[in-house]
C-alpha positions in Angstrom: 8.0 18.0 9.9 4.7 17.1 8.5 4.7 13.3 7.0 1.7 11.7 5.5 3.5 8.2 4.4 0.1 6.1 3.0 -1.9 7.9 0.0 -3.0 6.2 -2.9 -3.7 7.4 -6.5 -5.6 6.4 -9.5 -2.6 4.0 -10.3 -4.2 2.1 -8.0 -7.2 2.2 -6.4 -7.1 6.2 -5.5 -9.5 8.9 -6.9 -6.5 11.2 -7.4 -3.8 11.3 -10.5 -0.6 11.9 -9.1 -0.2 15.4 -10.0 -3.7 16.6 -8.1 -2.1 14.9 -4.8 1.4 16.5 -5.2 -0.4 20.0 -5.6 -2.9 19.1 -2.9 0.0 18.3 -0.5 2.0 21.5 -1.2 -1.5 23.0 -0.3 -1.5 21.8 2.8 2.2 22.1 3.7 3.2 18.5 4.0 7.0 18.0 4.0 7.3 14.2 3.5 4.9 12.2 1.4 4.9 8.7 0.2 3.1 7.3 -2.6 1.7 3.7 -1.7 0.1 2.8 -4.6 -1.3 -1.1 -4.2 1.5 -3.4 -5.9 2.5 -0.7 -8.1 6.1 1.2 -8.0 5.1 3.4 -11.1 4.9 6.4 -9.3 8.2 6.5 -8.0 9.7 8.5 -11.1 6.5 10.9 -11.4 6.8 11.4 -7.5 10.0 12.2 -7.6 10.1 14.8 -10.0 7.0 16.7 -8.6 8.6 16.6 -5.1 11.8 18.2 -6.8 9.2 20.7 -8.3 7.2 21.6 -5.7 9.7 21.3 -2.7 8.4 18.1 -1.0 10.6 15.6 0.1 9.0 12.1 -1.2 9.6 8.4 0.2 9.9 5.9 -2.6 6.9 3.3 -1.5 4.5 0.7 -2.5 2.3 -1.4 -0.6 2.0 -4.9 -0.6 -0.4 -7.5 0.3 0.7 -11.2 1.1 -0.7 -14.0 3.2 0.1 -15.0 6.8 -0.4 -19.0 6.9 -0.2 -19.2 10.4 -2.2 -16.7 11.3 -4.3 -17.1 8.6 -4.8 -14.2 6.8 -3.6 -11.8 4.6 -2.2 -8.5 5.7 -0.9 -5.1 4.0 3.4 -4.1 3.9 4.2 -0.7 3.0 7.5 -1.1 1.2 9.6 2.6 1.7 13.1 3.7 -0.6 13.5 0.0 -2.5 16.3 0.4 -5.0 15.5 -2.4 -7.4 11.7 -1.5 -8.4 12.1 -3.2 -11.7 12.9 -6.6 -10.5 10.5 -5.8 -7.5 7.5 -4.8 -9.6 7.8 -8.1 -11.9 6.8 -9.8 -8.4 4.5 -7.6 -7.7 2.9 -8.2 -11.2 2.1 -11.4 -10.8 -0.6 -10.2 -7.4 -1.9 -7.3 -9.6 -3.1 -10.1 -12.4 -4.5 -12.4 -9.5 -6.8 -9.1 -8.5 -7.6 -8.3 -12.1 -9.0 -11.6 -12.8 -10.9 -12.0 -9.1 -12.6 -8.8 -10.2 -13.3 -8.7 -13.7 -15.0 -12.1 -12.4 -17.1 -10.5 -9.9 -17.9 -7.8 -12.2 -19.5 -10.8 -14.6 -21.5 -12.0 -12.5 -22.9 -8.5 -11.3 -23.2 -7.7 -15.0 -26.5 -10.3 -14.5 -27.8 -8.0 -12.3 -26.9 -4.7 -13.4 -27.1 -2.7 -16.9 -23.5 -2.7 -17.1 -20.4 -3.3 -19.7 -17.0 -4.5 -20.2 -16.1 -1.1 -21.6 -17.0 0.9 -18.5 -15.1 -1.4 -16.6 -12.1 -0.6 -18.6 -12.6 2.9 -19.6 -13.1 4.1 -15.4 -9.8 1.8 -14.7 -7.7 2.9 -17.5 -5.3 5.0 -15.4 -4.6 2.0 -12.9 -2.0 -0.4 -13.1 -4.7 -3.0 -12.0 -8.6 -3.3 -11.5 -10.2 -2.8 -8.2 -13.5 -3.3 -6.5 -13.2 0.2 -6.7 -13.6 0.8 -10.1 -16.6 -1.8 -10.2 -18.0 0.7 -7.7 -17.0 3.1 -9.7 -18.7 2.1 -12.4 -22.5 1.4 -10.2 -21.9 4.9 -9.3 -21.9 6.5 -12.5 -24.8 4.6 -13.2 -26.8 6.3 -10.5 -27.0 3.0 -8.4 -25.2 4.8 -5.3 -24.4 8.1 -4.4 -21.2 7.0 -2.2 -18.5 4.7 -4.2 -17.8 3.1 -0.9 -20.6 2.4 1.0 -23.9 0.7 1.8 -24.3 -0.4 -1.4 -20.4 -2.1 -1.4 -21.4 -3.5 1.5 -24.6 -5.4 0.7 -22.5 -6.7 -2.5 -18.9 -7.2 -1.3 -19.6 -8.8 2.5 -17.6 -11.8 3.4 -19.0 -14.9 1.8 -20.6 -12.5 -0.8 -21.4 -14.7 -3.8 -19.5 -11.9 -5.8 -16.2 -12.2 -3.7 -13.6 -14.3 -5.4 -10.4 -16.1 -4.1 -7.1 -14.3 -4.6 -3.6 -16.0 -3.9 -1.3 -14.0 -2.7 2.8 -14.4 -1.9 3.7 -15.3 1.5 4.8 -12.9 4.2 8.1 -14.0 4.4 8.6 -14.1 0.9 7.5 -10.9 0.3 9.0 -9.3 3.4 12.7 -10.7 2.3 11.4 -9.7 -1.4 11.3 -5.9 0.0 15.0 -6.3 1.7 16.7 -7.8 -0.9 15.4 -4.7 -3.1 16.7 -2.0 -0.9 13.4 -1.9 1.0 12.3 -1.1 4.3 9.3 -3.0 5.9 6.2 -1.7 7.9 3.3 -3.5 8.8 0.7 -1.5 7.7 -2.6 -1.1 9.9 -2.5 -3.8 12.3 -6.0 -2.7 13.6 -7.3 -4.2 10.5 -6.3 -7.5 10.7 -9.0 -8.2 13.8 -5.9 -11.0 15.1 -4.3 -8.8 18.2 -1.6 -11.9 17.8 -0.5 -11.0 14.2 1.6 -8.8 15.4 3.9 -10.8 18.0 3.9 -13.5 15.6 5.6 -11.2 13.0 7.7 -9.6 15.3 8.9 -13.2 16.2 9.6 -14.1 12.6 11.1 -10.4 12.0 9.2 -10.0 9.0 8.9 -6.1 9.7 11.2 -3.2 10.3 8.7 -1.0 11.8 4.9 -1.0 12.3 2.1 1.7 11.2 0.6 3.8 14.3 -1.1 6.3 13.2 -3.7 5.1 10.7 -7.7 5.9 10.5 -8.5 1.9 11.5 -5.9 1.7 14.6 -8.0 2.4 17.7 -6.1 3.5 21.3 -5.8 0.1 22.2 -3.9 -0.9 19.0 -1.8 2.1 19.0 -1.0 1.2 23.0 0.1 -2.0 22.0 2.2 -0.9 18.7 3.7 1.4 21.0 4.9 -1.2 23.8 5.9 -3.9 20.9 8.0 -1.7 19.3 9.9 -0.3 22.5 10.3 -3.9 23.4 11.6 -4.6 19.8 13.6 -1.4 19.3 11.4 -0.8 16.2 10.1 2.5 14.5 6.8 3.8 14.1 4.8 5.7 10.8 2.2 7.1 10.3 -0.3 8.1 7.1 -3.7 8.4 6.3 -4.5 5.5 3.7 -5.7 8.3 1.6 -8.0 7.3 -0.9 -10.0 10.7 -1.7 -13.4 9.9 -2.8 -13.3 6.5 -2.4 -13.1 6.0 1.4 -16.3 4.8 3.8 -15.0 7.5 6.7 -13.5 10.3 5.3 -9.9 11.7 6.0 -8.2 14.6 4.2 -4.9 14.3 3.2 -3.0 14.9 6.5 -5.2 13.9 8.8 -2.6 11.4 10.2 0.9 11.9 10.1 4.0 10.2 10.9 5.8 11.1 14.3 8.9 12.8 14.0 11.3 10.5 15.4 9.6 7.3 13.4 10.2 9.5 10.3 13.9 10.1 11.6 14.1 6.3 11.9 12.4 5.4 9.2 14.7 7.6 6.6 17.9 5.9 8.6 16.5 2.0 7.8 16.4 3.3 4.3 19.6 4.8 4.1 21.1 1.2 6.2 19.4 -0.6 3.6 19.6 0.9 0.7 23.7 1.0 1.1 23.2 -3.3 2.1 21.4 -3.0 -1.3 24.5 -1.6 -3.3 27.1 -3.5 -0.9 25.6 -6.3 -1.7 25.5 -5.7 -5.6 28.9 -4.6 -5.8 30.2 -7.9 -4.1 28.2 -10.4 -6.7 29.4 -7.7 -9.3 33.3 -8.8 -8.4 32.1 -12.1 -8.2 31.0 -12.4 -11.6 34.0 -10.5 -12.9 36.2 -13.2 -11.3 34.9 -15.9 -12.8 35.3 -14.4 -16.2 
């Protein structure tokens, strides 16, 4: 079975509208696919239809990003199968405004130094559910200031300490993690080779923040994946897999595809649904009777 569970799409910060990827995968005879839009569950309806359509199975997903005090950073959780999204995405709202004001405000300041407008801003982010770096990028790109969206040039403006970054605040781990679960959610811990803190990991794992953890991903070297590999036998947790497709706007470029999700970690990874997506509706049905009672 061919899984690619990490693509992204125009609802977020992806170059493709959900229809182009669906018809792309088919192409390319995927059999799983998730849609991990950034804080956004709005393509779980679309996703499901065009899977139904085309033949693909599809994994209800979103990912998340949150903040690790401890540790102190912020890392990425890909969210598979919640059951709630409406009461998850009114959460998730609340990060997507953070990011649109941290980058409309860096797209001020570079409006100083470049020809640009407001309305290009807007009109190149009207798809998405938020605003991006991307689209700023975007935008400079248009304007003939780069030939590559994500490159030298997003470098030079968007390097740590950059006078054009801007604090976000995001939820804490835990409180996103148990946010995911008490949807109907599964949690993985997307790219850990990212995150540049080899410890993250085993202090997650510790806190059991995450269901399973991302292998196969574009930014996890061998001596990541070794490690995923030996924390999760230790931990009797699953493994994914997925490209972090983004289309055009990627530095290193990967098809669709290009990394997939082993077959027993996409075996485990539909049973954690299932398991938690029945504690979901357990768990509902209980407070239902509840509530009935003390009518």
């Amino acid at each position: 079975m061919k899984a690619d569970l990490h693509c992204h799409t125009v609802l977020s910060d992806g170059a493709m509208d959900i229809d182009q990827l669906f018809q792309y995968a088919k192409r390319i005879h995927l059999d799983y696919i998730a849609v991990t839009d950034h804080e956004s569950t709005h393509s779980i309806p679309a996703a499901k239809v065009l899977g139904e359509e085309l033949g693909i199975h599809t994994i209800p997903a979103a990912e998340i990003t949150a903040h690790h005090k401890d540790a102190d950073c912020n890392v990425h959780l890909l969210c598979y199968g919640p059951i709630d999204t409406k009461r998850l995405q009114h959460h998730l709202n609340k990060t997507i405004e953070t990011r649109r004001n941290s980058v409309i405000r860096s797209y001020q300041l570079l409006m100083e130094k470049y020809p640009i407008t407001m309305e290009q801003l807007y009109e190149v982010s009207r798809q998405s559910t938020g605003i991006y770096k991307t689209h700023i990028m975007q935008v400079l790109a248009l304007m003939g200031y780069t030939g590559k969206p994500i490159g030298e040039l997003h470098d030079e403006l968007f390097y740590s300490g950059s006078p054009y970054q801007f604090p976000r605040h995001y939820m804490d781990v835990k409180m996103a993690s148990d946010l995911i679960r008490s949807c109907g959610g599964v949690v993985v811990l997307a790219h850990p080779g990212e995150y540049n803190n080899p410890m993250l990991m085993e202090m997650m794992l510790e806190e059991q923040l995450v269901d399973g953890i991302e292998l196969n991903h574009p930014r996890n070297n061998e001596k990541t994946m070794e490690h995923i590999r030996t924390l999760c036998k230790e931990h009797d947790l699953f493994i994914t897999g997925g490209t972090d497709f983004h289309g055009l706007y990627t530095k290193t470029p990967y098809p669709l595809g290009s990394f997939l999700c082993p077959q027993e970690g996409l075996e485990r990874l539909l049973d954690a649904i299932q398991t938690s997506n029945a504690s979901y509706y357990k768990k509902k049905k209980r407070n239902t009777i509840k509530n009935l009672d003390k009518k």
